[in-house]
C-alpha positions as protocol buffer text, in pm:
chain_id: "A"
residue {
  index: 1
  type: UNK
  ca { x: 4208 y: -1780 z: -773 }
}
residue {
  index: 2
  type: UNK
  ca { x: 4388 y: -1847 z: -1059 }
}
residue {
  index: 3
  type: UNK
  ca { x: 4137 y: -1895 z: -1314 }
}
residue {
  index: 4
  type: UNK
  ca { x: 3996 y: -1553 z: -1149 }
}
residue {
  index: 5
  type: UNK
  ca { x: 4342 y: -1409 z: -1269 }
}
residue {
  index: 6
  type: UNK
  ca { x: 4335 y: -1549 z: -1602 }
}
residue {
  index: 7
  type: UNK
  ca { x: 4038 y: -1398 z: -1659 }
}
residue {
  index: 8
  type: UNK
  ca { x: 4150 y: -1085 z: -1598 }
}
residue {
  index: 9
  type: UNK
  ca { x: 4474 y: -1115 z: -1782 }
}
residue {
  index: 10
  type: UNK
  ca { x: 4247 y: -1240 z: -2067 }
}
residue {
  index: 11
  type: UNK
  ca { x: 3967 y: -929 z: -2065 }
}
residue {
  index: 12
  type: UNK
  ca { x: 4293 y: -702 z: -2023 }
}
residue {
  index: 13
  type: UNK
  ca { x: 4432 y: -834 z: -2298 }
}
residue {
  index: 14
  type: UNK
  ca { x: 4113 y: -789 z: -2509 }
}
residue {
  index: 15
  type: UNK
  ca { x: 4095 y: -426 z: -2419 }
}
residue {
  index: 16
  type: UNK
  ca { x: 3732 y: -484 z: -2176 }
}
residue {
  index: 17
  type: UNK
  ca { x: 3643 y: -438 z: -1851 }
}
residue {
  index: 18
  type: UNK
  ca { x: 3541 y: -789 z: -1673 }
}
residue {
  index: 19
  type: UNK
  ca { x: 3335 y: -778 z: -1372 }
}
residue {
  index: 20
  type: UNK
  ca { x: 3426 y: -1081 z: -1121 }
}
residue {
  index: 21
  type: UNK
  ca { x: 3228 y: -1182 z: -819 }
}
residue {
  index: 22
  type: UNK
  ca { x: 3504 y: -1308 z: -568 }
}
residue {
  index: 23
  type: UNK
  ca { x: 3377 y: -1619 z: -348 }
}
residue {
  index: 24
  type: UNK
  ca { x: 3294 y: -1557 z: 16 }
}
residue {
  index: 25
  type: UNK
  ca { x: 3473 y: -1716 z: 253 }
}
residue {
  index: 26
  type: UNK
  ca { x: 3347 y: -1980 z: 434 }
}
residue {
  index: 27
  type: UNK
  ca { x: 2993 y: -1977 z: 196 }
}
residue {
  index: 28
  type: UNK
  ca { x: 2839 y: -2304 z: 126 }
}
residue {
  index: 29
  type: UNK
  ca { x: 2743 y: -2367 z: -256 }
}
residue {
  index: 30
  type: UNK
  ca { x: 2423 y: -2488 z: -262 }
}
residue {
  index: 31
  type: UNK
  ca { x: 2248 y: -2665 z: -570 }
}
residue {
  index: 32
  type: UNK
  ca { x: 2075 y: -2364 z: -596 }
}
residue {
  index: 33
  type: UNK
  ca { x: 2388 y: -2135 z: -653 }
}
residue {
  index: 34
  type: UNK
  ca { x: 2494 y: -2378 z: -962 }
}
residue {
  index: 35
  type: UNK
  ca { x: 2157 y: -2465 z: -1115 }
}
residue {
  index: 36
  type: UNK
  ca { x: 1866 y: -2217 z: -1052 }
}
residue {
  index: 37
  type: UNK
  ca { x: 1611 y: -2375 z: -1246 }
}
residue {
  index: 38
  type: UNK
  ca { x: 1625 y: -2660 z: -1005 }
}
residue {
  index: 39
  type: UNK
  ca { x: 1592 y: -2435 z: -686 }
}
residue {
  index: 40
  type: UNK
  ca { x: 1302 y: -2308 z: -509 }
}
residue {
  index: 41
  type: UNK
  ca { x: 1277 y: -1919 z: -463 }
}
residue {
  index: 42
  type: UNK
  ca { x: 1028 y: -1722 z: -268 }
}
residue {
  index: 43
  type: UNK
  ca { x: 900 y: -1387 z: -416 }
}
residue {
  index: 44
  type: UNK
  ca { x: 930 y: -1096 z: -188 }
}
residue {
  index: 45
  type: UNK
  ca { x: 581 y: -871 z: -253 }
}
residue {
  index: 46
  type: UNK
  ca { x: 675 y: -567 z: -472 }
}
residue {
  index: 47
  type: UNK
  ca { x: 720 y: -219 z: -350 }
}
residue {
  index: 48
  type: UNK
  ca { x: 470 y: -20 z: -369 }
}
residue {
  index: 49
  type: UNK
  ca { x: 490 y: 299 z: -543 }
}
residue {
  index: 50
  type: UNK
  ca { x: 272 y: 456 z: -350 }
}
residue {
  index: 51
  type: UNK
  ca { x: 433 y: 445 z: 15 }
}
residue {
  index: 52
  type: UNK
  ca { x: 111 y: 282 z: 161 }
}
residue {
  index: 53
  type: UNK
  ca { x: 93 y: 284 z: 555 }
}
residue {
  index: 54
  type: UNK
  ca { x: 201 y: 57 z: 822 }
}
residue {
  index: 55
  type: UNK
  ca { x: -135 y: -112 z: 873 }
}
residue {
  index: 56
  type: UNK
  ca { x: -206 y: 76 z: 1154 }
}
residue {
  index: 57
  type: UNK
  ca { x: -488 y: 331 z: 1217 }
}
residue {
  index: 58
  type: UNK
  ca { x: -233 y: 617 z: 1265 }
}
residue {
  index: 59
  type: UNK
  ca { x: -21 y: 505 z: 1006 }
}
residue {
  index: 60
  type: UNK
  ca { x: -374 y: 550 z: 751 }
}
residue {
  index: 61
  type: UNK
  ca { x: -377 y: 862 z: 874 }
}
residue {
  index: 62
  type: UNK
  ca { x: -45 y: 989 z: 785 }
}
residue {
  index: 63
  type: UNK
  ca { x: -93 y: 810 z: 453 }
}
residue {
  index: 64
  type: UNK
  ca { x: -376 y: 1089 z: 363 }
}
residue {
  index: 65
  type: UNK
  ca { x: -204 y: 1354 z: 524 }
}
residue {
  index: 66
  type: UNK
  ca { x: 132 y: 1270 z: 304 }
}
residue {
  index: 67
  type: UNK
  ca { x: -100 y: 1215 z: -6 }
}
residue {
  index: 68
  type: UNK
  ca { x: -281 y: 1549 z: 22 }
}
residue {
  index: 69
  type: UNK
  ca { x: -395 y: 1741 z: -275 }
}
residue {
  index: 70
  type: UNK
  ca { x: -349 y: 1371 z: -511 }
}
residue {
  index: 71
  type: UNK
  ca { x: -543 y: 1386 z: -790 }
}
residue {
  index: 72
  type: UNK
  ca { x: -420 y: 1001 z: -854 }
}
residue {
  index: 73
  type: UNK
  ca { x: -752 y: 843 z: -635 }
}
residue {
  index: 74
  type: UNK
  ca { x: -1069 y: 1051 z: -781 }
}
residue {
  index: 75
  type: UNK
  ca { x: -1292 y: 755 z: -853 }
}
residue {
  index: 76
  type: UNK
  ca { x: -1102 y: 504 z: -638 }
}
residue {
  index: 77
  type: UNK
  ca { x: -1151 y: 583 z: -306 }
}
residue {
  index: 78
  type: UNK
  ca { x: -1160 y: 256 z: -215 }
}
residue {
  index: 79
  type: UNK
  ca { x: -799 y: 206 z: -345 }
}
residue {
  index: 80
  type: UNK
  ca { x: -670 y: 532 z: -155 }
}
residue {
  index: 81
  type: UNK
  ca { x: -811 y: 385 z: 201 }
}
residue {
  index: 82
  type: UNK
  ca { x: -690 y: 15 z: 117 }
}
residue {
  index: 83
  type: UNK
  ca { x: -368 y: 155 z: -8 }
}
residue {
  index: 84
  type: UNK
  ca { x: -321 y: 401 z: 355 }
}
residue {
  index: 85
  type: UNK
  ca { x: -358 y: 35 z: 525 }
}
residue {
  index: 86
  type: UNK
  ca { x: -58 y: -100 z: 301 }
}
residue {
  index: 87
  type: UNK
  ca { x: -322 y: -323 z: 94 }
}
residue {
  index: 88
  type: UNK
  ca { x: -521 y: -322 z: -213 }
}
residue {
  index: 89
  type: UNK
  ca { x: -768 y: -525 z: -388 }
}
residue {
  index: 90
  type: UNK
  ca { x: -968 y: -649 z: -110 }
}
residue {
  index: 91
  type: UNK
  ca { x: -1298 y: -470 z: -192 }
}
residue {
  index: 92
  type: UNK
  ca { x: -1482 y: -384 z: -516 }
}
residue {
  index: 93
  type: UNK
  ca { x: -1594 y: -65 z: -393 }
}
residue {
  index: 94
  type: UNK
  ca { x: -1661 y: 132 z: -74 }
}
residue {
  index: 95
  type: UNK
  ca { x: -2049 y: 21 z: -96 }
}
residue {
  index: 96
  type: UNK
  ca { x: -1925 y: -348 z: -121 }
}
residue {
  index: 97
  type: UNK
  ca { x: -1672 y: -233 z: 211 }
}
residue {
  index: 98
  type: UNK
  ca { x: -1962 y: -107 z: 409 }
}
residue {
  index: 99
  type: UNK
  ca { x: -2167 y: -444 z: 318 }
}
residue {
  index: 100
  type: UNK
  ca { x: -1858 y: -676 z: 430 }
}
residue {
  index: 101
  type: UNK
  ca { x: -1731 y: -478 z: 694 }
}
residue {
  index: 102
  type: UNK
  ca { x: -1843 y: -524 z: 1074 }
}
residue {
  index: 103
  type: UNK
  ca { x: -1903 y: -387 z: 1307 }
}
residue {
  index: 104
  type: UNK
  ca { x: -2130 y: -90 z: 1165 }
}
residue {
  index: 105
  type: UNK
  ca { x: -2151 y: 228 z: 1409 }
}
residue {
  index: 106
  type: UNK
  ca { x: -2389 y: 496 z: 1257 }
}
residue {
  index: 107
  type: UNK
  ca { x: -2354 y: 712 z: 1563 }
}
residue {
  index: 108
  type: UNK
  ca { x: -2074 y: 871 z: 1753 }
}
residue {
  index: 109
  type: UNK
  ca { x: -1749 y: 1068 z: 1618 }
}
residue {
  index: 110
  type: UNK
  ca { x: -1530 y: 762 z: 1425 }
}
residue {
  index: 111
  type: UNK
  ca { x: -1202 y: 696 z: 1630 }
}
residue {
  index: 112
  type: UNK
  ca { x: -898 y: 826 z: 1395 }
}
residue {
  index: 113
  type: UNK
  ca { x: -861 y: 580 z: 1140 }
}
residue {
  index: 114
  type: UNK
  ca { x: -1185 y: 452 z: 1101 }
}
residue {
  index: 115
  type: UNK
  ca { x: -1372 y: 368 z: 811 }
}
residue {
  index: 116
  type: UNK
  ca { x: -1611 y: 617 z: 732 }
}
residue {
  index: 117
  type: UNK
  ca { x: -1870 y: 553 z: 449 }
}
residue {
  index: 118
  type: UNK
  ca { x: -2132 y: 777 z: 230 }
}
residue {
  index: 119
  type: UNK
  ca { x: -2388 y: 639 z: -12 }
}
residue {
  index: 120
  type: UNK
  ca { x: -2301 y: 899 z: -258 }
}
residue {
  index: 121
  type: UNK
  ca { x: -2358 y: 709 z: -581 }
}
residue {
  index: 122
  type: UNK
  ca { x: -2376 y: 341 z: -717 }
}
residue {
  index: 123
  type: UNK
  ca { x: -2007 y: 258 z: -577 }
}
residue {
  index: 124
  type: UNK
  ca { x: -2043 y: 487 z: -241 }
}
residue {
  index: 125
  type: UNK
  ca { x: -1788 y: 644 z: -103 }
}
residue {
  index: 126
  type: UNK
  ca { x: -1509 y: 582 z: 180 }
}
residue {
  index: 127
  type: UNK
  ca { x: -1263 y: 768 z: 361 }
}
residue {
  index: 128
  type: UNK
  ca { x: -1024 y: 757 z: 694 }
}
residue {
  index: 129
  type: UNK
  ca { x: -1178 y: 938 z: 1001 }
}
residue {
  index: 130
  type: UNK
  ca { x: -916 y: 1207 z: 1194 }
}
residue {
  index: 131
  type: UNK
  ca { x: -1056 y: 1105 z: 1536 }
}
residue {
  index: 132
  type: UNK
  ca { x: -1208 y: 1452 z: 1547 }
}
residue {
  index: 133
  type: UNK
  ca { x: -1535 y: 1411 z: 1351 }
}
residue {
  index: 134
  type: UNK
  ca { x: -1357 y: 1500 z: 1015 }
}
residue {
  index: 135
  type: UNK
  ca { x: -1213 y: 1282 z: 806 }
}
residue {
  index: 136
  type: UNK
  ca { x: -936 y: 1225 z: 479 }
}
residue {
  index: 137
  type: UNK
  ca { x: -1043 y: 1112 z: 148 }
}
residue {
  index: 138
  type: UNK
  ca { x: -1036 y: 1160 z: -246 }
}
residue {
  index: 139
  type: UNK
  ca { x: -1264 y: 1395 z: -421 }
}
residue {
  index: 140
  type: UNK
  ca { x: -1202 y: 1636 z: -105 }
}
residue {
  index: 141
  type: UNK
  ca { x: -1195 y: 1959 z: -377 }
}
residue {
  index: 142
  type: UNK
  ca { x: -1151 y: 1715 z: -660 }
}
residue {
  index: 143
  type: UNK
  ca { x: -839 y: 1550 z: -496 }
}
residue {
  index: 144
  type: UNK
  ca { x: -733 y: 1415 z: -165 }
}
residue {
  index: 145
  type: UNK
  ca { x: -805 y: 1595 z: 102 }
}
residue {
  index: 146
  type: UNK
  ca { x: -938 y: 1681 z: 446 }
}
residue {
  index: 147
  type: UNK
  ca { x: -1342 y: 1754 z: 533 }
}
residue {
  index: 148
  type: UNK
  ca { x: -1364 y: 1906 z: 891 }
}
residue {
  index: 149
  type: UNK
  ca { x: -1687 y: 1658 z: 892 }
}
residue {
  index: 150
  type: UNK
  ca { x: -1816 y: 1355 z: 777 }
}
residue {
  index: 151
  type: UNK
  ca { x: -2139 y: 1600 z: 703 }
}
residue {
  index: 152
  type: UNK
  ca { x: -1940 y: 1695 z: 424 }
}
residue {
  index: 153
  type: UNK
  ca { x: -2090 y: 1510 z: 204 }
}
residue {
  index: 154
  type: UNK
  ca { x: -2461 y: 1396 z: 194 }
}
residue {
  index: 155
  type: UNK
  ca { x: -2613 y: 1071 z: 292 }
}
residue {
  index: 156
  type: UNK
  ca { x: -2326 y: 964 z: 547 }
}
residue {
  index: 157
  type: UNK
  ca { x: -2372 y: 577 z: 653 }
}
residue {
  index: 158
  type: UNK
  ca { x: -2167 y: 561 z: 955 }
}
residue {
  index: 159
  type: UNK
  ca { x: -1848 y: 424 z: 997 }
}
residue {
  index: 160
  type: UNK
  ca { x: -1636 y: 78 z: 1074 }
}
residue {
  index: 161
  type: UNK
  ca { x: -1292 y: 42 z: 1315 }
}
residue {
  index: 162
  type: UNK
  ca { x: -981 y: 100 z: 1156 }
}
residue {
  index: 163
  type: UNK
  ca { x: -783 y: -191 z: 1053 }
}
residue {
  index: 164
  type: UNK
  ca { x: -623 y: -373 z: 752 }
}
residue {
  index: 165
  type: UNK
  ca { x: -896 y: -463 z: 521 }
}
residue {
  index: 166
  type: UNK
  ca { x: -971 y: -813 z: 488 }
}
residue {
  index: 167
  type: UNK
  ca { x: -1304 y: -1031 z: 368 }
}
C-alpha cells in the first residue's frame, strides 16, 4: 500500500494523472499475472459484426428477417445463410452446399429454416425456408429479402434440414 501511495504522491507531484490497479483481496498471483509470455491463454472467437443467429432454425430465420433489405450479401448467399446459423466458411458456394449436404428433399414445403437451393448459375444459389413455402435470401430485389415461394426463382433443387453447417 505504500508504494501504491508513493506513486501517487510522485505523479501528483509531477503534475499527471496515474492510473493504479488496487490488488484484490484474497487473489492468487499466478506465474501468469507476473510473466505473460510464459503463460498459456485461450482465444475467445471474435464477435461478429454481423449479429449471426443462435444456430438454431428459428434463430436463421430471424437473422434474415433482422437483415432485410442488406445489400451487404448479393453474390454471397452462401455467407448470408452460414452467417444466420452463427458460422461462416464452411462451404465454397451454395452448389458445393447442395453437393455436401444430406439429406436432399426435392418435394414437399421446406420446414422453416431449411436449406433451400436453386441452380441459378455456376455457384447456385441458397436461402432459409419460412416454413410456409417461401423463403429469405440475398438478391430478393437486389438485396435480402423475402420470396413468398421457392418458385421464385427458376430451376429450384429442393431443399436440406436446417442446422449449423458443417462438412
Amino acid at each position: 500500500m505504500r508504494k501504491v501511495f508513493t506513486t501517487l504522491a510522485a505523479a501528483a507531484a509531477l503534475g499527471t494523472a496515474a492510473l493504479v490497479a488496487a490488488p484484490v483481496a484474497n487473489a492468487d498471483v499466478t506465474t501468469a499475472d507476473t510473466h505473460p509470455e510464459l503463460a498459456t491463454f485461450t482465444t475467445a472467437p471474435a464477435a461478429s459484426i454481423q449479429a449471426a443467429g443462435d444456430g438454431t432454425p428459428a434463430g436463421a430465420v430471424q437473422w434474415y428477417k433482422n437483415h432485410q433489405g442488406s445489400t451487404a450479401y448479393q453474390g454471397l448467399c452462401e455467407k448470408a445463410a452460414e452467417n444466420a446459423y452463427g458460422t461462416t466458411g464452411v462451404w465454397a458456394s451454395a452448389n458445393a452446399h447442395w453437393n455436401g449436404a444430406s439429406p436432399k428433399h426435392t418435394t414437399g414445403t421446406p420446414p422453416a429454416g431449411s436449406f433451400v437451393y436453386w441452380n441459378i448459375s455456376a455457384y447456385g444459389h441458397v436461402g432459409i425456408a419460412d416454413g410456409n413455402g417461401g423463403f429469405y435470401a440475398s438478391s430478393v430485389g437486389g438485396a435480402i429479402g423475402h420470396g413468398s415461394s421457392v418458385s421464385y426463382f427458376t430451376n429450384y433443387r429442393g431443399w436440406t434440414p436446417g442446422a449449423v453447417p458443417h462438412q
